[in-house]
Every structure is written in structure tokens, then in C-alpha cells.
C-alpha positions in Angstrom: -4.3 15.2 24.1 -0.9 14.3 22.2 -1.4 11.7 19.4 1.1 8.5 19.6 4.2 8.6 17.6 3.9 6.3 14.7 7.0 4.0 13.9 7.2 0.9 10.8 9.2 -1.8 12.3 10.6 -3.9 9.5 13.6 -7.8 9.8 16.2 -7.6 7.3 15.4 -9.6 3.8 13.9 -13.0 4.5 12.6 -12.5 8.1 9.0 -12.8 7.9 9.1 -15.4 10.2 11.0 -13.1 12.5 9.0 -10.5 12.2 6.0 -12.2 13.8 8.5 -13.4 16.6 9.8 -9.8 17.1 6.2 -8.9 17.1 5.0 -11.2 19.6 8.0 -10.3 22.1 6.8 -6.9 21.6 3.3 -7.2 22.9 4.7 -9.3 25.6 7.1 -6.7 26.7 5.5 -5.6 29.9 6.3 -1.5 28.8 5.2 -1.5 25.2 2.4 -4.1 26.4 1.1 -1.0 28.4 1.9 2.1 26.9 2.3 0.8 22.8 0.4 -0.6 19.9 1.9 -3.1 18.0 0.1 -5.1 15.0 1.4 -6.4 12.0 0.6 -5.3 8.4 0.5 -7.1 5.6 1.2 -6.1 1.7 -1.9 -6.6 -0.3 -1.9 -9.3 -2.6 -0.1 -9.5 -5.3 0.5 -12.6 -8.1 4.3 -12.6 -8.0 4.4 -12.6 -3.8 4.6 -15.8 -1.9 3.5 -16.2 0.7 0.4 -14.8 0.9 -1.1 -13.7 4.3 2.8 -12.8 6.3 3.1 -9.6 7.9 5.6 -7.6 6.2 5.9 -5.0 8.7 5.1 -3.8 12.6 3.3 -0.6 13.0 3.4 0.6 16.7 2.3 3.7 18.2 4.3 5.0 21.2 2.2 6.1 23.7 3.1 9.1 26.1 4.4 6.3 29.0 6.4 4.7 26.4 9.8 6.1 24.7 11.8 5.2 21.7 14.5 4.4 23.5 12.7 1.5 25.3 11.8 0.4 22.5 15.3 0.5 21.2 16.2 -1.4 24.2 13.1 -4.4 23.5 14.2 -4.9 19.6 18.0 -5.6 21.1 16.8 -7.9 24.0 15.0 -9.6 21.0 18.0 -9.4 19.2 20.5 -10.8 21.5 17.7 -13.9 22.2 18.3 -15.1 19.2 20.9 -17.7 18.2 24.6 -15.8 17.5 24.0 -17.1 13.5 20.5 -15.6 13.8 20.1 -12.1 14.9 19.0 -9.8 12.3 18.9 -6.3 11.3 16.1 -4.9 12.2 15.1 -1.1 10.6 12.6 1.3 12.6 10.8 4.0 10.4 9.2 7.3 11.9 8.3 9.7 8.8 11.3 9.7 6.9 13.9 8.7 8.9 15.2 5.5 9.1 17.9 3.9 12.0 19.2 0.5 11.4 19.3 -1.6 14.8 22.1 -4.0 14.2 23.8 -4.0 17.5 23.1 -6.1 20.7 24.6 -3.5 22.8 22.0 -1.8 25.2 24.0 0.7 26.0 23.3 2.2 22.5 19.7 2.4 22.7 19.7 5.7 23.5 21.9 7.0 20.8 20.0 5.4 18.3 16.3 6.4 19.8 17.9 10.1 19.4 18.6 9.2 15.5 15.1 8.5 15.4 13.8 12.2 16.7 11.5 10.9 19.0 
């Protein structure tokens, strides 16, 4: 049996907030809801950090029915959900490579799911 890719989802500077939306839209995705595993994970404490207890990123695993490039495709519906002043940059991980998701054009998803190797 294959083991699930791992990817760190993370919302520009500031979007701690956001990332708890993104993450929620995420599990309710019916796709990733299925075939992924998405939690949040928080930074352990530390005395100069407020707020304590935010997520500061999304770890999902892609399962075999799930691809990167749906999930490409779930961060930009996200994306383009929020208001014009408010849709972020959002940066997915895997290893050490790192694409930047800063486009609300679907049509894209696939290109940037390549950058991502998976």
C-alpha cells in the first residue's frame, strides 16, 4: 500500500484567521473530504507569540483518489470566494518545494500541481 503524499498548506502573513477558513472549506470539499486529511497545526508556545492556540499551518495528506491538482483547484475556489480586497496568497509545501498559489484562474491548477511533483 502507497503512503499519502504529505503537503504544508500555509495564508500569506497575517492570515491565521484565513487559514482556519481555508481549512474548513477544505474538509468540506466533497473530494478532499473523501480521499484527504486535513488538520491544522499549531507552533508550540512561545513568550513573544500572540495568539496562542491559532493554527499556523494545514497538513493534508493526499490520498490515492485525490490529486494535487484538485487540490490546486479547491485553494483557488477558496480564493476567488473571498472578497476582491481579500484573497490571499496561499503557499503549498511538499518536501522542499514550495508553489505559491496567487491566481484565481482554474485553468492553472494543473500547471502549478506539476510544480509541486506530485
Amino acid at each position: 500500500m502507497m503512503s499519502p503524499e504529505t503537503v504544508n498548506i500555509t495564508v500569506e502573513a497575517d492570515g491565521r484567521r484565513d487559514l482556519e477558513r481555508l481549512a474548513d472549506w477544505l474538509i468540506r470539499t466533497p473530494e478532499i473530504r473523501m480521499y484527504g486529511n486535513v488538520r491544522t497545526v499549531m507552533a508550540p508556545p512561545h513568550p513573544e507569540r500572540m495568539p496562542v492556540g491559532v493554527a499556523d499551518y494545514i497538513e493534508m495528506a493526499l490520498g490515492s483518489g485525490l490529486s494535487a491538482a484538485q487540490l490546486v483547484v479547491a485553494i483557488i475556489g477558496w480564493r476567488r470566494s473571498r472578497p476582491p480586497q481579500r484573497r490571499l496568497n496561499i503557499t503549498v509545501t511538499r518536501g522542499d518545494t514550495t508553489v505559491v498559489i496567487d491566481t484565481d484562474d482554474p485553468e492553472v491548477s494543473g500547471d502549478l500541481a506539476r510544480q509541486l511533483g506530485i
